[in-house]
C-alpha positions in Angstrom: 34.3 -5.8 -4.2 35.9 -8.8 -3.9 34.5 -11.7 -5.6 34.0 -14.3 -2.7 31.8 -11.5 -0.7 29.9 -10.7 -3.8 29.1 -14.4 -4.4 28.2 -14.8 -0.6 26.2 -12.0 -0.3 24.4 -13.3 -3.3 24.4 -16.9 -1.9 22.9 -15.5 1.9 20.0 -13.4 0.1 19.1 -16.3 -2.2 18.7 -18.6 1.4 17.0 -15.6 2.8 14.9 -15.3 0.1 14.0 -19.2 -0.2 13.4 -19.3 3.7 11.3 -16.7 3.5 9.4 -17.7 0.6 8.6 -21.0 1.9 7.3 -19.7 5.8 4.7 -17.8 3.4 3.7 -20.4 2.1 3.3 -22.7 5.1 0.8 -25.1 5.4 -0.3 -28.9 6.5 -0.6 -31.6 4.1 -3.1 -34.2 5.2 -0.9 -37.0 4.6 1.8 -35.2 7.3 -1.2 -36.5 9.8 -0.3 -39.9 9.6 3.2 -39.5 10.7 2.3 -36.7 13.3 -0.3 -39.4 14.7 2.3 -42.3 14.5 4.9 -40.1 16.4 2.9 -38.9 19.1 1.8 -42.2 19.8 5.1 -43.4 20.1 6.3 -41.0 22.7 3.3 -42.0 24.6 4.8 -44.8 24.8 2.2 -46.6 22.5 5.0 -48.1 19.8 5.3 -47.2 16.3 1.4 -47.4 15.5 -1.7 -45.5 14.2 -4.0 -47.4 16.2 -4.6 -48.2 19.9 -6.3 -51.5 19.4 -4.1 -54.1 21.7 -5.6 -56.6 19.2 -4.3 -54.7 16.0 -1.2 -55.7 14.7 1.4 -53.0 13.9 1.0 -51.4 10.0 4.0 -49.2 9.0 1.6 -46.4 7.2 4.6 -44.0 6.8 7.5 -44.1 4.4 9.4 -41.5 6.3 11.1 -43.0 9.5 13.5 -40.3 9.9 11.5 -37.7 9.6 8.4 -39.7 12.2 11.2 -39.5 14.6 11.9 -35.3 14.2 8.3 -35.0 14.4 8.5 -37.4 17.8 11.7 -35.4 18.9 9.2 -32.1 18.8 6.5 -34.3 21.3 9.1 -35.3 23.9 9.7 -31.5 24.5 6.7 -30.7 25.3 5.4 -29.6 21.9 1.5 -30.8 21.6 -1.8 -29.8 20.0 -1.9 -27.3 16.6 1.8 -26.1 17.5 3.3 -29.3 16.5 2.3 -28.4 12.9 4.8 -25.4 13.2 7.3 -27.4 14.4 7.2 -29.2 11.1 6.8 -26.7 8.9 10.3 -25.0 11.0 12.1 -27.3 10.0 11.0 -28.2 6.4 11.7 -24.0 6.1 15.1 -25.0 7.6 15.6 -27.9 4.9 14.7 -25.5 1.8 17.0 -23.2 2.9 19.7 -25.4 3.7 19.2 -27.0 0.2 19.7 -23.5 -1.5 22.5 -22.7 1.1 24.5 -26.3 0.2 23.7 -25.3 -3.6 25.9 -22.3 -3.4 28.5 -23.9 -1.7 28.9 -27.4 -4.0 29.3 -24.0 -6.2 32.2 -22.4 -4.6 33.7 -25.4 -4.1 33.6 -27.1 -7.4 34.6 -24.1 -9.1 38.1 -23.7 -6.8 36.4 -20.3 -5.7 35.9 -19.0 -9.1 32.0 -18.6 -9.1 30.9 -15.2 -9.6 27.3 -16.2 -8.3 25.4 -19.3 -7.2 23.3 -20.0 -10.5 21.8 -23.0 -8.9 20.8 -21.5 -5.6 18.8 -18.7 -6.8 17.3 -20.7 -9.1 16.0 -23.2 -6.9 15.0 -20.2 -4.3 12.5 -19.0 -7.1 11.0 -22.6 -7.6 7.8 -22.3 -6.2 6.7 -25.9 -6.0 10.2 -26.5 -3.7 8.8 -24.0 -1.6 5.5 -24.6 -1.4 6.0 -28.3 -0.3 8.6 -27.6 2.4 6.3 -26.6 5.3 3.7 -29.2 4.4 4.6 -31.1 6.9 6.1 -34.0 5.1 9.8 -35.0 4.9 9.9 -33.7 1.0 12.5 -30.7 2.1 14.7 -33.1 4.4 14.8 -35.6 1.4 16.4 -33.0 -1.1 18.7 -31.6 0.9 20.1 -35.3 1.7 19.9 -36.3 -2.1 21.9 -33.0 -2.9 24.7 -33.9 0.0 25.1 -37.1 -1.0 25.5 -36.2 -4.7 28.9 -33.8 -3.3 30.2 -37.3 -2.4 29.4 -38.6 -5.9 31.2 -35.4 -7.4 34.7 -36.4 -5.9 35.2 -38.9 -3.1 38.9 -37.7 -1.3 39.3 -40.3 1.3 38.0 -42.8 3.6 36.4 -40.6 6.0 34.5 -38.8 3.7 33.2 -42.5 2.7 32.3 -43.2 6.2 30.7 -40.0 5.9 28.8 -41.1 3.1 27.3 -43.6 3.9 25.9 -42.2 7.0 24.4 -39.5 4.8 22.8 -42.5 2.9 21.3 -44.2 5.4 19.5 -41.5 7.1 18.3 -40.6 3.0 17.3 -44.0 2.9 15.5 -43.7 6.6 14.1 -40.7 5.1 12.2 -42.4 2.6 12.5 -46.0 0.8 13.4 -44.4 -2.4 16.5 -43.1 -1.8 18.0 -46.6 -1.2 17.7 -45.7 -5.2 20.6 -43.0 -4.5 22.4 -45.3 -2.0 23.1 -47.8 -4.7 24.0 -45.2 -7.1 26.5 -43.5 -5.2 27.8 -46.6 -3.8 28.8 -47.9 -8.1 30.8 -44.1 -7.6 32.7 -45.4 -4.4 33.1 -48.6 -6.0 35.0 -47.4 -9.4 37.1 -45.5 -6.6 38.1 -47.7 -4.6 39.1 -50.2 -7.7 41.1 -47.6 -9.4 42.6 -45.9 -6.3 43.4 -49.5 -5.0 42.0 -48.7 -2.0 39.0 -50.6 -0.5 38.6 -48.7 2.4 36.5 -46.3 0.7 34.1 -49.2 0.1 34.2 -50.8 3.5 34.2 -47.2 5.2 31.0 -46.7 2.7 29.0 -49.9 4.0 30.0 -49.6 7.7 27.0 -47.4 8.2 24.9 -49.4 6.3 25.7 -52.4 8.7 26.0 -50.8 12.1 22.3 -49.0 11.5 20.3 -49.7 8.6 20.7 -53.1 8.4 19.6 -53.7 12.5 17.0 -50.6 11.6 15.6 -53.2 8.8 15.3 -56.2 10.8 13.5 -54.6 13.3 11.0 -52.9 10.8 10.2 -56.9 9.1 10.1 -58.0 13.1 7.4 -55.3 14.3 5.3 -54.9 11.2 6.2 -58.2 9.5 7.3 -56.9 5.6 10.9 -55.2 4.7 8.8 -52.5 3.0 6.6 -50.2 4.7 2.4 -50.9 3.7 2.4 -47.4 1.7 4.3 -49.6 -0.9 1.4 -51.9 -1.1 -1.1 -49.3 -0.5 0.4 -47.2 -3.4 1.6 -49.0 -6.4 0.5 -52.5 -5.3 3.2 -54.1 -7.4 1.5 -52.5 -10.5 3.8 -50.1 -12.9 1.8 -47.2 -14.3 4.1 -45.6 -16.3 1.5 -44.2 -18.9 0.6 -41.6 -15.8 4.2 -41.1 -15.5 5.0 -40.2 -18.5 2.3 -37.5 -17.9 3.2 -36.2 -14.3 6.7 -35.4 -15.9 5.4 -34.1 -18.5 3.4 -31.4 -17.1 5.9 -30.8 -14.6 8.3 -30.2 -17.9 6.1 -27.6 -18.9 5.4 -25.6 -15.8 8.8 -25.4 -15.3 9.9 -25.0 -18.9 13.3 -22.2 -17.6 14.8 -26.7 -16.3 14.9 -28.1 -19.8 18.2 -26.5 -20.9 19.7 -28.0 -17.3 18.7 -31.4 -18.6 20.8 -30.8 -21.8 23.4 -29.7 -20.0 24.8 -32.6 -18.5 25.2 -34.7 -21.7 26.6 -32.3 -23.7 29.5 -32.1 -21.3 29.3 -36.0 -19.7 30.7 -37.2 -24.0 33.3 -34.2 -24.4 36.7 -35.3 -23.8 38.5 -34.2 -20.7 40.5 -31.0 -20.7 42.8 -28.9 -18.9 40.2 -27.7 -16.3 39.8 -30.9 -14.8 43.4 -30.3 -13.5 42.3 -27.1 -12.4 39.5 -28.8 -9.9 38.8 -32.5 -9.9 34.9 -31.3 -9.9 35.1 -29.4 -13.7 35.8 -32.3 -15.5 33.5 -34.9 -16.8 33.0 -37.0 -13.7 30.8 -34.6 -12.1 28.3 -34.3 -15.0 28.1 -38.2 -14.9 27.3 -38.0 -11.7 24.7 -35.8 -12.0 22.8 -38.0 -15.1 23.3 -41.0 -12.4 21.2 -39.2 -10.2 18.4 -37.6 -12.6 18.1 -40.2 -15.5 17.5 -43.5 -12.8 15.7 -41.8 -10.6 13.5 -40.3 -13.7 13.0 -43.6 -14.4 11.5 -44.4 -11.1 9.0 -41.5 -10.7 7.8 -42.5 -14.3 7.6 -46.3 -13.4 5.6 -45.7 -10.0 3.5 -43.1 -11.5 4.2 -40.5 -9.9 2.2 -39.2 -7.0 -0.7 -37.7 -6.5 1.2 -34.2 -5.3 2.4 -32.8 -8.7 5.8 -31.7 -8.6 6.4 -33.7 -5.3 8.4 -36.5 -6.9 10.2 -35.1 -8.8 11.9 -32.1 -6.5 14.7 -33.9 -5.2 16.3 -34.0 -9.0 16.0 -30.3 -9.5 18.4 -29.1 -7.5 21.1 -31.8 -8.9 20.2 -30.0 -12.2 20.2 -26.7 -12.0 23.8 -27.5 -9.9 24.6 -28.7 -13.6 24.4 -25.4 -14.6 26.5 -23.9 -12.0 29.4 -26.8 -13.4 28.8 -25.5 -17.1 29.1 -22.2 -16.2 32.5 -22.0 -14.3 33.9 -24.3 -17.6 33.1 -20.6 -19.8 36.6 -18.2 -20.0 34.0 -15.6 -19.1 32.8 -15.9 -15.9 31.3 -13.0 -15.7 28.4 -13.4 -17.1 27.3 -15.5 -13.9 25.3 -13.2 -12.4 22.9 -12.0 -14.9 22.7 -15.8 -15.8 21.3 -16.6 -11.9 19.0 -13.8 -12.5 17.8 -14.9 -15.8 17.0 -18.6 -14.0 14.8 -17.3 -11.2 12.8 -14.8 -13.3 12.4 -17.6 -16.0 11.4 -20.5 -12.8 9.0 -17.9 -11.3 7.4 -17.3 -14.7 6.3 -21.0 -14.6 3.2 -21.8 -16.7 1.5 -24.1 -14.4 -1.9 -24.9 -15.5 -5.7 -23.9 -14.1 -6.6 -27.6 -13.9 -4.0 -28.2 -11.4 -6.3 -26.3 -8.1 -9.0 -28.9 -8.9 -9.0 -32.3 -7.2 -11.4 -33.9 -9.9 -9.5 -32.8 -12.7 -8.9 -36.0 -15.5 -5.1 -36.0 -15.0 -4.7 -37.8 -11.5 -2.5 -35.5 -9.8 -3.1 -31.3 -8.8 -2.0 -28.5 -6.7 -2.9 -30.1 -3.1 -1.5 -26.6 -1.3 -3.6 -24.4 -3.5 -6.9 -26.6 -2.7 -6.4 -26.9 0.7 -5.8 -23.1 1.2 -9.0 -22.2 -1.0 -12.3 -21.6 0.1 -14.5 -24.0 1.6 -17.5 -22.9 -0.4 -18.2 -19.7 -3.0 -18.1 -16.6 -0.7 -17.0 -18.2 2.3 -13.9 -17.2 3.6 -13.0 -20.1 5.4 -10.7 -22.7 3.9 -10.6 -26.4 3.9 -7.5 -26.7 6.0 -9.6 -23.9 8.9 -12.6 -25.9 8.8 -10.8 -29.0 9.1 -9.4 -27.5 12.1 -12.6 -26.7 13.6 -13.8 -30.2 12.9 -10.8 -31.5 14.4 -11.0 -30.0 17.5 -15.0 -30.6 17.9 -14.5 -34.4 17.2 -11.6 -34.4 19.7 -14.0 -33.1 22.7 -17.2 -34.6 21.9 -15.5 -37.9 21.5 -13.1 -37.7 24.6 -12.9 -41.0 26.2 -15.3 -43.3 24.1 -13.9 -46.1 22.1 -14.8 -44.5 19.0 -13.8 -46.1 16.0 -13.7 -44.2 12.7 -13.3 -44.8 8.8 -11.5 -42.1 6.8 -10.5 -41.5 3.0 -8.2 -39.1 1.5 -8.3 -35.9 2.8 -9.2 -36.8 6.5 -6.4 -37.8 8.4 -6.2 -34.5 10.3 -9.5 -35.7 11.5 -8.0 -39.1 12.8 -5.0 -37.0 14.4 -6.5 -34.0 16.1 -10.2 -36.3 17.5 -7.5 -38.7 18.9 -10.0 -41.8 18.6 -8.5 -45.2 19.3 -9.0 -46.6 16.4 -9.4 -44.9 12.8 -8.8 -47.1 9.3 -7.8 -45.0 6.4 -10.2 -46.6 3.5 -9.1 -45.2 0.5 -5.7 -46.9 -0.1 -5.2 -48.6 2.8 -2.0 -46.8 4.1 -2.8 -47.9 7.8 -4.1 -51.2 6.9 -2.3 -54.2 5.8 -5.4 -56.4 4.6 -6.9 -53.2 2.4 -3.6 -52.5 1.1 -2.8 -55.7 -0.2 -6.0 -56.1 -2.1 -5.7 -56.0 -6.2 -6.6 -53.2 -7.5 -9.5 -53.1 -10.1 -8.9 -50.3 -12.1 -5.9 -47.0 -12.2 -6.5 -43.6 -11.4 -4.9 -41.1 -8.7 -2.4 -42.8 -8.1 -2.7 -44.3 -4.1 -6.1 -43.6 -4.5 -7.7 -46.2 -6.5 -9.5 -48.3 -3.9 -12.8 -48.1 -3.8 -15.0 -49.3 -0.8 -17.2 -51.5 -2.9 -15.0 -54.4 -2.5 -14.1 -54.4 1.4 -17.3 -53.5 2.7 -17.9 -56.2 4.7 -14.1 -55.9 6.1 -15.2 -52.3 7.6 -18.2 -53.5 9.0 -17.7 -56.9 10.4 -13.8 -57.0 11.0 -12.9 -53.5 11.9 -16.6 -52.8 13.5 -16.0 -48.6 12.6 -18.7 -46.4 13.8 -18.5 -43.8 11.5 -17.0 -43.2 7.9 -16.1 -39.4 6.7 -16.4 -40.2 3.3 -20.2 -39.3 2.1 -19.4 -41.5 -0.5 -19.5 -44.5 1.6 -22.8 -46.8 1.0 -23.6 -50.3 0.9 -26.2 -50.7 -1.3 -28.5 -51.7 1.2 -31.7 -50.6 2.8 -29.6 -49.3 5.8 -28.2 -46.7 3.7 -31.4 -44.7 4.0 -30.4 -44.2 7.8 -26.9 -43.8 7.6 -26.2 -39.8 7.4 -24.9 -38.6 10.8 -24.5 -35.0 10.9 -21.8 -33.9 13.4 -21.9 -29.5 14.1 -18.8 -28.9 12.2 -19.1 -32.3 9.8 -20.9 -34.5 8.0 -20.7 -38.4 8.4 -22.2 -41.5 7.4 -22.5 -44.2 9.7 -21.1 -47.6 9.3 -22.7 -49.3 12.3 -25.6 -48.0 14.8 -24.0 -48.3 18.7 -27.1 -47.1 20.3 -25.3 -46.6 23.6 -22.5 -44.8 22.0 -25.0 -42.7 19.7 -27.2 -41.8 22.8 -24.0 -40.7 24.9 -22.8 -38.2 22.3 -26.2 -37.0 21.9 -25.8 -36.3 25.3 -22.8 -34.2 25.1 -24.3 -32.5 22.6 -28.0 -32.5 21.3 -26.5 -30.9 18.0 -25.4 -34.2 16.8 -28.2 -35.4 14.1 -29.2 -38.8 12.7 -32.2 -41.1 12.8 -33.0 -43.2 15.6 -32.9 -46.8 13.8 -34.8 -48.7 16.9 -38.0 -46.3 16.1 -37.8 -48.0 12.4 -37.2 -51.1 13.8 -40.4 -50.4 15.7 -41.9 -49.3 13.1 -40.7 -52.2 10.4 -41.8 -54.9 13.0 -45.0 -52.7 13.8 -45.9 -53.5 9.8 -44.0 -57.3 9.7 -47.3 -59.2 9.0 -48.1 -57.2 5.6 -44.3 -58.0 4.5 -43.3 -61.4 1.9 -40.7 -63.7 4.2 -38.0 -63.5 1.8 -37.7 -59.5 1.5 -37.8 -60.3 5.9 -35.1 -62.2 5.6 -33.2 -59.9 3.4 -33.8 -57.0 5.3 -32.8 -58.7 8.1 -29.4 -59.8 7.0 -28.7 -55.9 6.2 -30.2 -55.2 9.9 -28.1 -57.8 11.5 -24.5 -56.1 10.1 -26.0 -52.5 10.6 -27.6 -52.7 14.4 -28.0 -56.1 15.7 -24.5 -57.5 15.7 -23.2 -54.5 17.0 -26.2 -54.0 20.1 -27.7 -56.3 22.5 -31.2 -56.4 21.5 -32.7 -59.8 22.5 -36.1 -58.8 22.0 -36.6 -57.0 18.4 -34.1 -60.1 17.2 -36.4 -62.3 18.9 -39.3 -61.0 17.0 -37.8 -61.4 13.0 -36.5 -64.5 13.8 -40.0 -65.8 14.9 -41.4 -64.7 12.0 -38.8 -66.2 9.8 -39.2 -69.3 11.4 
């Protein structure tokens, strides 16, 4: 057989196989939530904004404007409720594949057609991290398969429309998320030396056109509508604040999961210092440029993931440098007089990356190392010997918050893993507490201590932000308490959810208990009643104390003339 179909039909099973691997494995992140809510807002012609307060200023709580606008793209057609979710996880499916499919053909084409089989490609169809994050619902499959095509233009530039080209590529990778403006500049050194020694700067001006005809009118409108050049996550996130130490250790364990990448890191060098040799004349891509190119991508951008501290996803960070390795490996290989040996190589790779030695610790949230397995938690059980898992009940919960709150100005708190909730209840107004992401004043506050990273925020220092400024309602977050005597009355049980409340609206309370006489909680103005029923056996200054803690809780937030009346009589 000859060897370009034997290649091909390896390369087309590999893409088959990657595709297929990841649709398995589909899920929603929480996080993809926030973008799903920002882009159905905006075709509802709401603007570019999680919230619907008029009052509100504008937060940028995504990093991903690109992929926001393919999640709007999937609204405007007509694509609404739980099926929008599949629209995103179609097209991160279509991203892995295309990122295994553009593997095997930088492959062929680097090698002048003398690839036996696409090493790279079949390794990164077995990575089950790259696969299990594609249909998450985030833009982590889009972002890889622009880093890898912007890398071809890195490997050898040819002329001035292939700049152009590249540079387009780089702005949508740097619309994609802020991180690859990392890339951008990188690539952009490559075009430079090109242009210098080719004499020819219209490689460089063909490489910034697109930078100024979009991303630089793109930029000044994002510092015009939400008033910073870089979205709130970055504030939210790393707060100006390195944490390499937790670096260090995401890369680390990601090292030894996926022990089979190591010799692709030692690849690279070994070929980046040898002197140039006939084979360069073969193919401009087998001599050493190519393997500089690929330690431009992967050492700076190591740098970076270990600087910010990685995320709070493991592997997530650190996908888009795989498959610039492992493409190492297909370099190295076609540089051996015996090329045969190709396929049982690719073989060898995938067997060796699904063998990965990923550890137990990683399916438990509150495990000491700040970063875990969010797919394998989400898709657990709920509960020992309940079949339900936390992304089904969140579903449910979903869906019950969006009908028993249709229509009231409901205004929620939520923390982590609750943004579904904010999305699918479609409340006006809902603050995410834990970082900040959707709010500018949480997200610029210092941070205290380091943790998760992006999840280090604790409520005990903005309390009386949620209560007084943002007035929420409720908080999904049991953990939320104040410390004072209101806390005894603060557990709301929804049906399908627990909450804790952060004010009492009596008339909003009394309407959902309406809708449904499920809904549980105490009814404050019987203590009240009760407190004021007792106020002549109670010391004035625990009164006045109590009343304080009353006043944020209930009285600010209802008009209640007469029980106000009554403490500040006996104050007085």
């Amino acid at each position: 057989m000859p060897r370009r179909s034997v290649f091909w039909a390896i390369a087309l099973v590999a893409t088959l196989a990657g595709g297929v691997h990841a649709w398995s494995l589909r899920w929603t992140c929480d996080d993809a939530y926030i973008s799903l809510r920002y882009a159905e807002h905006f075709v509802q012609g709401h603007g570019l904004v999680f919230n619907l307060d008029p009052a509100e200023a504008p937060v940028e709580g995504y990093t991903n404007f690109a992929w926001t606008m393919l999640l709007a793209t999937g609204y405007t057609i007509g694509i609404t409720g739980d099926a929008i979710e599949t629209w995103a996880a179609a097209w991160g499916v279509l991203f892995h594949a295309g990122t295994v499919l553009l593997l095997a053909a930088l492959a062929w084409r680097v090698t002048g057609g003398r690839a036996r089989a696409p090493i790279a490609a079949c390794g990164y169809a077995a990575l089950h991290h790259g696969a299990s994050l594609a249909p998450a619902g985030l833009e982590t499959a889009m972002f890889v398969l622009l880093t890898l095509a912007l890398l071809r233009f890195a490997l050898f530039l040819k002329c001035a429309r292939e700049a152009w080209l590249a540079g387009f590529v780089g702005v949508l990778l740097a619309m994609t998320r802020p991180d690859g403006g990392l890339l951008v500049a990188i690539v952009g050194l490559f075009v430079l030396c090109d242009a210098r020694r080719r004499g020819s700067w219209r490689l460089l001006l063909g490489y910034c056109a697109p930078f100024a005809a979009v991303f630089v009118p793109y930029l000044l409108w994002r510092h015009a509508y939400y008033g910073y050049w870089v979205p709130n996550t970055f504030y939210a996130k790393s707060a100006n604040d390195p944490y390499p130490g937790q670096g260090l250790r995401y890369v680390w364990e990601f090292g030894k999961c996926y022990w089979a990448l190591l010799p692709a890191l030692v690849v690279p060098f070994a070929y980046a210092i040898k002197k140039p040799d006939l084979l360069a004349g073969v193919s401009p891509f087998l001599g050493r440029r190519p393997f500089v190119a690929v330690l431009a991508f992967v050492l700076p951008y190591l740098a970076f993931v270990i600087w910010v501290g990685g995320d709070f996803m493991f592997a997530r960070f650190l996908l888009p440098i795989v498959p610039v390795l492992l493409l190492a490996l297909d370099l190295a290989a076609n540089r051996w007089s015996r090329t045969a040996w190709q396929p049982a190589l690719a073989v060898a790779l995938a067997i060796a990356l699904l063998l990965r030695v990923q550890p137990t610790w990683l399916d438990d949230y509150a495990n000491p190392h700040g970063f875990s397995d969010n797919r394998a938690i989400s898709v657990a059980p709920i509960a020992p010997g309940v079949p339900m898992t936390r992304i089904e009940a969140m579903r449910l919960a979903g869906h019950y918050l969006h009908d028993v709150f249709a229509g009231l100005p409901v205004r929620i708190g939520i923390a982590g893993s609750h943004a579904n909730l904010a999305h699918r209840s479609e409340v006006p107004v809902a603050v995410e507490c834990a970082s900040g992401l959707t709010d500018a004043y949480i997200a610029h506050l210092p941070l205290t201590h380091r943790g998760t990273t992006g999840h280090e925020r604790g409520y005990g220092g903005y309390l009386d932000y949620l209560v007084k400024e943002r007035k929420l309602h409720f908080m999904f977050e049991l953990s939320f308490h104040t410390g004072e005597i209101t806390d005894r009355w603060r557990d709301i049980v929804f049906p399908t959810i627990p909450a804790r409340l952060v004010t009492y609206d009596r008339q909003l309370l009394a309407e959902l208990r309406r809708r449904d006489p499920n809904i549980r909680c105490v009814d404050f103005e019987a203590v009240l009643d009760d407190y004021l029923a007792n106020l002549q056996t109670k010391d004035r200054p625990q009164v006045a104390a109590d009343f304080e803690a009353f006043k944020a809780f209930y009285f600010d937030v209802n008009d209640d003339a007469a029980r106000r009346a009554r403490f500040e009589a006996f104050l007085r």
